[in-house]
C-alpha positions in Angstrom: 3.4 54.0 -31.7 6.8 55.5 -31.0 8.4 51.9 -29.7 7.9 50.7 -33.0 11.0 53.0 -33.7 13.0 51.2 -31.5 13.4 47.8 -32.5 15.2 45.0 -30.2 17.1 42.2 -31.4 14.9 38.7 -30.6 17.4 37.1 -27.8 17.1 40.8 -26.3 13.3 40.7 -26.7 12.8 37.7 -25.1 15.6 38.0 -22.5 13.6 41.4 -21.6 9.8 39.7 -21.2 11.4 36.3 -19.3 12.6 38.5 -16.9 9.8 39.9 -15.7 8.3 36.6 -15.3 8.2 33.9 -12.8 9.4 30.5 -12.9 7.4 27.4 -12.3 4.7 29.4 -10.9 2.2 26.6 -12.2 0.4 24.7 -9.6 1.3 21.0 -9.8 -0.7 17.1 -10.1 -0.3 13.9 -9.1 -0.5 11.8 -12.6 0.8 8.3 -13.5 4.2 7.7 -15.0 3.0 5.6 -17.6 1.0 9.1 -18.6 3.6 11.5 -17.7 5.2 11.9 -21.4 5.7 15.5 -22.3 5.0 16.7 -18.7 7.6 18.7 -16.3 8.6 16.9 -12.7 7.4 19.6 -10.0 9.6 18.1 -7.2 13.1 16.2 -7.0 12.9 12.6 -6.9 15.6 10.1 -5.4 15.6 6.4 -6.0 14.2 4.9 -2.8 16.6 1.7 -3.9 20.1 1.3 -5.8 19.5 0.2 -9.5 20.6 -2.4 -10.2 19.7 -3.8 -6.8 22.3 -6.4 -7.5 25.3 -6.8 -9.6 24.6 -8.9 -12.8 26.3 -10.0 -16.1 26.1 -7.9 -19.6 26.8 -10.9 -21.8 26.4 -14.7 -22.1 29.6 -16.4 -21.0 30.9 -17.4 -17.5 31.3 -15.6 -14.5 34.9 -15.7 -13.2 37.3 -14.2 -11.0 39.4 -11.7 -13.1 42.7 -13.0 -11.5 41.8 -16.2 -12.8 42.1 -15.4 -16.3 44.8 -13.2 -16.2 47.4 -13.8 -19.0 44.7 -15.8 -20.8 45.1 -16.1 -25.0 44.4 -18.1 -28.4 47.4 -19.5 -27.5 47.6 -20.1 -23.9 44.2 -20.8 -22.5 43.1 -20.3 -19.0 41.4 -23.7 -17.7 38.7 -23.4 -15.0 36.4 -25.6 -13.9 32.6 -25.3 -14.6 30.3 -25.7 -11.4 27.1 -24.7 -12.7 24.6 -22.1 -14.5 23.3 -19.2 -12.8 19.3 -19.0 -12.7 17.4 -16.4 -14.5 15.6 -14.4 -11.5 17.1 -16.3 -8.7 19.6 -16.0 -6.7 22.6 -18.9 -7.1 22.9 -21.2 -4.4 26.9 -21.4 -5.2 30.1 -19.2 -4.8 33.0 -18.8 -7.2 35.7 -20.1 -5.8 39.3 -19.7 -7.4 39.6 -22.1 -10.7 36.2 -22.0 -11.0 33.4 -20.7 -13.0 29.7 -21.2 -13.9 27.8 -19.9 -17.0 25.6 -16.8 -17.0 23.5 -15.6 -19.3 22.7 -11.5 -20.0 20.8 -10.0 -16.8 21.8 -12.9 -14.6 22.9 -12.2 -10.9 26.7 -12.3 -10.8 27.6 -15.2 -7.9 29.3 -14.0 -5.1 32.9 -14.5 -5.2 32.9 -13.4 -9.1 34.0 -10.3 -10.2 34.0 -10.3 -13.9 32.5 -12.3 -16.9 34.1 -13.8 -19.4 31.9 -13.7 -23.0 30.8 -16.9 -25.0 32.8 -16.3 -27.9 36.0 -16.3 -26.0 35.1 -19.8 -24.4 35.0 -23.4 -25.2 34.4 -26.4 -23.9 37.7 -28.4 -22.9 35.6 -31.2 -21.7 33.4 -32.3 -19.0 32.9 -29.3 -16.5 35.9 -27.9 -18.0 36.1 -24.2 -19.7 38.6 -22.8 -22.0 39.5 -19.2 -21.8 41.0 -17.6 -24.9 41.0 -13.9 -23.3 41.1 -12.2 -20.2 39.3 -9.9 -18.0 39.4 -6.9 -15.6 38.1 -6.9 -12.5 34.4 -5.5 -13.0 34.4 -6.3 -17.0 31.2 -7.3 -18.9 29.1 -7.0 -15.3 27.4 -4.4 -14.1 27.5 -3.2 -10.6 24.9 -3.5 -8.0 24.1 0.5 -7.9 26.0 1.5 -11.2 23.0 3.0 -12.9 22.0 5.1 -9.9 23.0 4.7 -6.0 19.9 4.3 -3.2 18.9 8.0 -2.1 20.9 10.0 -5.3 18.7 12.5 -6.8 17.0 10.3 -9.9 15.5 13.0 -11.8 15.6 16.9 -10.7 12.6 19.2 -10.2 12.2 20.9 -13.8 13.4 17.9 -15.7 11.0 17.5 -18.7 9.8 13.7 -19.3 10.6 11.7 -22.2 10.8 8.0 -22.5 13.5 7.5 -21.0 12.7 9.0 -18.2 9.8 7.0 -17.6 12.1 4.0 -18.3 14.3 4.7 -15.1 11.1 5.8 -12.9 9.4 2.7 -13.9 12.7 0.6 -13.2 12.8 1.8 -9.7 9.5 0.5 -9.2 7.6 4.8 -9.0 4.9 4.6 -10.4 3.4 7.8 -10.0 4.9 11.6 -9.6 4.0 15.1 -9.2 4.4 17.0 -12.1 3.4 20.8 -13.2 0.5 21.2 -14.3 -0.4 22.6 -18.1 0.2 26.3 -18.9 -3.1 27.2 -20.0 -2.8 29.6 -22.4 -5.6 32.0 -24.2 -5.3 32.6 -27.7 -7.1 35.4 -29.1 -7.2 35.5 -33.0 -8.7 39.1 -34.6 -9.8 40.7 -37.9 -13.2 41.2 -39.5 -11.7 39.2 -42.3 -11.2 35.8 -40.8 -13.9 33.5 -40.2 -13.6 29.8 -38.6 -12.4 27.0 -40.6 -15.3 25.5 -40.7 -16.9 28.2 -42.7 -17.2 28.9 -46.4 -15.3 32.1 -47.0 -16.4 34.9 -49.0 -14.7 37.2 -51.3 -12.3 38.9 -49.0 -12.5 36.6 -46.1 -9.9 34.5 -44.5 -10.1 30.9 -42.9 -8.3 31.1 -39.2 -4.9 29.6 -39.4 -3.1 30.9 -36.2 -5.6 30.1 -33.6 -4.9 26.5 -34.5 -1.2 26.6 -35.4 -0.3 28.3 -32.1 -2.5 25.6 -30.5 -0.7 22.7 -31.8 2.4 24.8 -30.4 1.9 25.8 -27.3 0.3 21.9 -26.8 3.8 20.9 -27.8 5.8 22.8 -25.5 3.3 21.5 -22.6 0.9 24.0 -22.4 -2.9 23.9 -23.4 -4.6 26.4 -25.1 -7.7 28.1 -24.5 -9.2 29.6 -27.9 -11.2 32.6 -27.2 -12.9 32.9 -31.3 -12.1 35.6 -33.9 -12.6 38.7 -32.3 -13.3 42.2 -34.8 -11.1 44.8 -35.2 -13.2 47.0 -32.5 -11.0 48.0 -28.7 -13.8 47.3 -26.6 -14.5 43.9 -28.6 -10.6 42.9 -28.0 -10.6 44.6 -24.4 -12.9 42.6 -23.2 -11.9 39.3 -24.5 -8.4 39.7 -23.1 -9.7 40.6 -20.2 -11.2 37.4 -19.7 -8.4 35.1 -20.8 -5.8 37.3 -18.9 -8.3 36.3 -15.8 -8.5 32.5 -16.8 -5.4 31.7 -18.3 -1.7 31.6 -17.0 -0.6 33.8 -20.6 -2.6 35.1 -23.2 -1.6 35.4 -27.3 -3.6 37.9 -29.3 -3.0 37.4 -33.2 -3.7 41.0 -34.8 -3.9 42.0 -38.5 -0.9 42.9 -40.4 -2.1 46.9 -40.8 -0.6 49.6 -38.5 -3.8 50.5 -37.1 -4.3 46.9 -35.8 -1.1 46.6 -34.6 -1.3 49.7 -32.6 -4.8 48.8 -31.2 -3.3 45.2 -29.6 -0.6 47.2 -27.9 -3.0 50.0 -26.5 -5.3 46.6 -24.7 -2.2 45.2 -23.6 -1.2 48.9 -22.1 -4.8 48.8 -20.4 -4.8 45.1 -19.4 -2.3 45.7 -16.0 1.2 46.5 -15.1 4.1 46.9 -16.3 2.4 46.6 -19.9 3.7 46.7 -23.4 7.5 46.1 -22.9 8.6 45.4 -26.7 7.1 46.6 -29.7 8.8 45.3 -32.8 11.3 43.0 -32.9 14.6 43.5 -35.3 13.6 39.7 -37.0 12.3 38.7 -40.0 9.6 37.5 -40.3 7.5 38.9 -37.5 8.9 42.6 -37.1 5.5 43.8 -35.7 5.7 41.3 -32.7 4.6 42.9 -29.4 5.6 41.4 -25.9 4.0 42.6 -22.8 3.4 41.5 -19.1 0.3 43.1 -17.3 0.1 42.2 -13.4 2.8 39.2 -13.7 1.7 37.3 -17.3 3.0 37.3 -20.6 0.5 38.5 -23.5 2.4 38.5 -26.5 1.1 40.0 -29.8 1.8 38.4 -32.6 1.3 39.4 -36.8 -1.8 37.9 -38.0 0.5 36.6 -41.2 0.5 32.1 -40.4 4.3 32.2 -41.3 5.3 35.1 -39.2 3.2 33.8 -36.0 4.3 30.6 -36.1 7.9 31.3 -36.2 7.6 34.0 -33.7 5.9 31.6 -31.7 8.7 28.8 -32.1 10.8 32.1 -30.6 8.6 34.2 -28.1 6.0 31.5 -26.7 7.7 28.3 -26.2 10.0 30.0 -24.2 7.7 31.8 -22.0 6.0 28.1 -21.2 8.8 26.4 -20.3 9.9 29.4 -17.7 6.0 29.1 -16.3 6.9 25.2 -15.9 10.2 25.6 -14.5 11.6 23.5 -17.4 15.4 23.4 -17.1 16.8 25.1 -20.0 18.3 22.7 -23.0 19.4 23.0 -26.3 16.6 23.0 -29.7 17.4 19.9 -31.4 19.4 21.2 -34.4 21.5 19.3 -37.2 24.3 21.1 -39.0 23.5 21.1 -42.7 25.2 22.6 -46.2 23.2 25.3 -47.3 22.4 25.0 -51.6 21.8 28.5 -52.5 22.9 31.8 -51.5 20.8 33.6 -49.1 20.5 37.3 -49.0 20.2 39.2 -45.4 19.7 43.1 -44.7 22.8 43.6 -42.0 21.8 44.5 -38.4 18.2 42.3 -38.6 18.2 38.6 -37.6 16.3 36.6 -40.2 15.0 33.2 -39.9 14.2 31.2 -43.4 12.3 27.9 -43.4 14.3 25.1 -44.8 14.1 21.7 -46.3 16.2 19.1 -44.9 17.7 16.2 -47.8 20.2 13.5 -47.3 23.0 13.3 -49.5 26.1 10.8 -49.3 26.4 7.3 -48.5 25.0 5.3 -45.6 28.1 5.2 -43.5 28.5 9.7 -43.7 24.9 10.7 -44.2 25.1 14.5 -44.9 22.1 16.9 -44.8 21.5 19.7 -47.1 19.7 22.7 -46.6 17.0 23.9 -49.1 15.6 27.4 -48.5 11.9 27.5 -49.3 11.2 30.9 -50.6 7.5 32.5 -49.5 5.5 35.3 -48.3 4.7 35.4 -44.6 1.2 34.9 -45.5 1.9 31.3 -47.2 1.4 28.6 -44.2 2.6 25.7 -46.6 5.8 27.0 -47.0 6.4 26.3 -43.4 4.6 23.1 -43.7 6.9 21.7 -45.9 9.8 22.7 -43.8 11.6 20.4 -41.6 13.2 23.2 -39.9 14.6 27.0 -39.6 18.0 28.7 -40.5 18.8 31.9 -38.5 21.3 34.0 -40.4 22.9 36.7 -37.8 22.0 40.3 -37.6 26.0 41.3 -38.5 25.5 39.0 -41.3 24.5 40.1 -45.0 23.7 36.8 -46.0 25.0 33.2 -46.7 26.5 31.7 -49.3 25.7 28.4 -51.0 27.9 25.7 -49.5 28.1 26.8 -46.0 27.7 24.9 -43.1 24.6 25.9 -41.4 22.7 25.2 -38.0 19.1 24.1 -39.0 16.7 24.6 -35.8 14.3 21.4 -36.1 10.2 22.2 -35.9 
C-alpha cells in the first residue's frame, strides 16, 4: 500500500492515533480498596477527616515545650520535671506545663501544651521525676502535626490516579474502604496465519505455536486492560473481516497480529479500512523492530496491527498499546520506570530510524554505588527469548547512528 512509503517516527505515530481517541471513556465500578491494586480511580476523592486526626510523637523520648530546652547541651543540660507517660491509643489526662515533661513513645498523642519531643538518646534520668536534656528542639520537631499528612476536605487522590500500594495505604488510613474505579479496557486480540496453531497443539512441519495472542495478553492485563482472544484466524479477508467485526462490536480496542509477508500486511489494513471511520491512519512506523506496524481508529476505537514476529509485537505493544489503555482509562500520564545504565558494546543504528534493542541489566561496583550495565542481547524479531531474558529496552534516537560502548544509556524497564 502506498502509506507504507511514508513512514512516521513512533512518538509521531502514537501522538497521531491518541488523538483521535477519547479519554476515560470506560464505564466505571464500585470495588473494594483492599482489591483495587492495578486499577484507575474514576472520580476525585477528598479525605472526609484530617490525617493524622491528632498530633503525635515520631520517636520515643519526652514531649516538651521547645522553649523549654532551648540552649540545651552535653554540657549544659536542660532539667524538667517528669509528670507522666502518655497512653498508647488514649488520650492523656495531663497538660505540659512549663519545666515539665512526660515520656512518649512513637505514635503516641502529643499532650496538649507540648509542642515538640525530645528523643531517648538525648535524655537521662537525673533522678526521681527528673529528666536530663542533652539537646534541644524546635517548635514542631520529632512530632507530627494533627493534619500534616493530608488536611480534612483536600483532594486525597485525583480522578485518573492509578492505584498502587500506597495508595491503598492512605485510603485505608482514612478509614475508605471502597471507591469507584474504571473499569477494564477490554481489548480483542486477533492472532492470524495458516501457519500458527494453539499452544496446546503439536505442530507440524511448517507450523507455528501462538506466541502473541498470549504475550499481548499478559500486556494489555498489565497496563489494566483485559483481553479478549478471538483464536487464530487464516489468512482469508472475509475470515479476518468478520472476526474484527465482532471484537470491534464487543471490545473497547481490538489488536490483530498479521504475518510478516506484504500480502498479509496489506490484507489487515484493507479490514481495518472497511471496519468504520476514519480507518487506517499509520502504516509503518520508522522503528526497529516493528516497521510494518499499522494504527487505525474505525468509528472512535483503536485497532492496531501489529507484525506477527513475538519480538516485534511485543515491543510495539510496550509502545502503541499500553498507551492507548491508559488514554481509555483516563490514567494521568507518568514516566516508564527507567534506570540509567553503561552500555558494554557498541551498538550500530541506521540514521533517521528509531531502534529499540533488548537489554540485560547487571550490577557492577560496591554496595554503597551500585552501578548497572547494559548488555544488548542480539536476536531476530522472530526469537521470543531474547526478550525474555531482557530486563528492559534501550531506544537509540533516529539522528543517531549508533552508541558506543561506555555510554550512559536510559534502559526502559519491562
Amino acid at each position: 500500500m502506498p502509506e507504507f512509503l511514508t513512514l512516521l517516527p513512533p512518538d509521531a505515530a502514537r501522538q497521531k492515533l491518541l488523538s483521535h481517541l477519547s479519554s476515560g471513556i470506560v464505564a466505571s465500578e464500585t470495588v473494594a480498596v483492599a482489591s483495587s491494586l492495578g486499577r484507575v480511580t474514576a472520580q476525585d476523592i477528598f479525605a472526609p477527616h484530617p490525617l493524622p486526626q491528632f498530633s503525635r510523637s515520631a520517636v520515643d523520648g519526652y514531649a516538651v515545650k521547645s522553649k523549654d530546652t532551648f540552649g540545651a547541651t552535653d554540657s549544659l543540660p536542660a532539667y524538667l520535671n517528669l509528670i507522666g507517660e502518655v497512653p498508647m491509643g488514649e488520650a492523656p489526662a495531663f497538660e505540659i506545663k512549663s519545666g515539665q515533661c512526660a515520656l512518649i513513645h512513637t505514635g503516641g498523642m502529643l499532650p496538649n501544651g507540648a509542642d515538640a519531643a525530645v528523643m531517648l538518646e538525648y535524655t537521662q534520668i537525673a533522678q526521681r521525676n527528673e529528666i536530663e536534656i542533652f539537646k534541644s528542639v524546635a517548635d514542631g520537631e520529632n512530632v507530627i502535626r494533627m493534619g500534616e499528612d493530608i488536611a480534612q476536605n483536600q483532594l486525597a487522590l485525583p480522578k485518573g490516579t492509578l492505584i498502587r500500594p500506597a495508595e491503598i495505604g492512605g485510603l485505608t488510613a482514612l478509614g475508605i474502604l471502597s471507591l469507584r474505579v474504571a473499569n477494564l479496557v477490554k481489548v480483542g486480540v486477533i492472532s492470524t496465519g495458516d501457519e500458527v496453531v494453539e499452544p496446546s497443539q503439536t505442530p507440524n512441519i511448517g507450523q507455528v505455536r501462538d506466541v502473541n495472542s498470549y504475550t499481548l495478553s499478559a500486556l494489555i492485563q498489565k497496563y489494566g486492560g483485559e483481553a479478549k482472544r478471538y483464536g487464530i484466524i487464516s489468512d482469508q479477508f472475509e475470515a479476518l473481516k468478520e472476526a474484527a467485526l465482532k471484537a470491534l462490536s464487543e471490545c473497547d480496542a481490538v489488536i490483530i497480529t498479521a504475518g510478516s509477508s506484504a500480502s498479509t500486511r496489506d490484507m489487515t489494513a484493507e479490514v481495518i479500512n472497511q471496519l468504520g471511520s476514519p480507518g487506517v491512519l499509520v502504516h509503518g512506523i520508522n522503528t526497529r523492530p516493528g516497521k510494518p506496524t499499522i494504527l487505525g481508529v474505525c468509528n472512535g476505537k483503536a485497532v492496531i496491527g501489529l507484525p506477527g514476529n513475538p519480538v516485534s509485537a511485543l515491543v510495539n505493544g510496550y509502545l502503541f498499546v499500553a498507551p492507548v489503555i491508559e488514554k481509555l482509562l483516563g490514567v494521568t500520564p507518568k514516566p516508564k520506570a527507567s534506570v540509567r545504565a553503561t552500555l558494554t558494546v557498541n551498538l550500530s543504528s541506521q540514521a533517521g530510524r528509531e531502534d529499540w534493542f533488548p537489554v540485560k541489566l547487571t550490577v557492577s561496583g560496591q554496595s554503597s554505588a551500585v552501578r548497572y550495565e547494559a548488555i544488548p542481547i542480539f536476536g531476530k524479531s522472530n526469537l521470543i527469548f531474547s526478550l525474555a531474558s531482557a530486563d528492559g529496552l534501550l531506544k537509540i534516537h533516529a539522528d543517531a547512528t549508533g552508541l558506543s560502548a561506555g555510554e550512559i544509556v536510559e534502559v526502559m524497564l519491562i
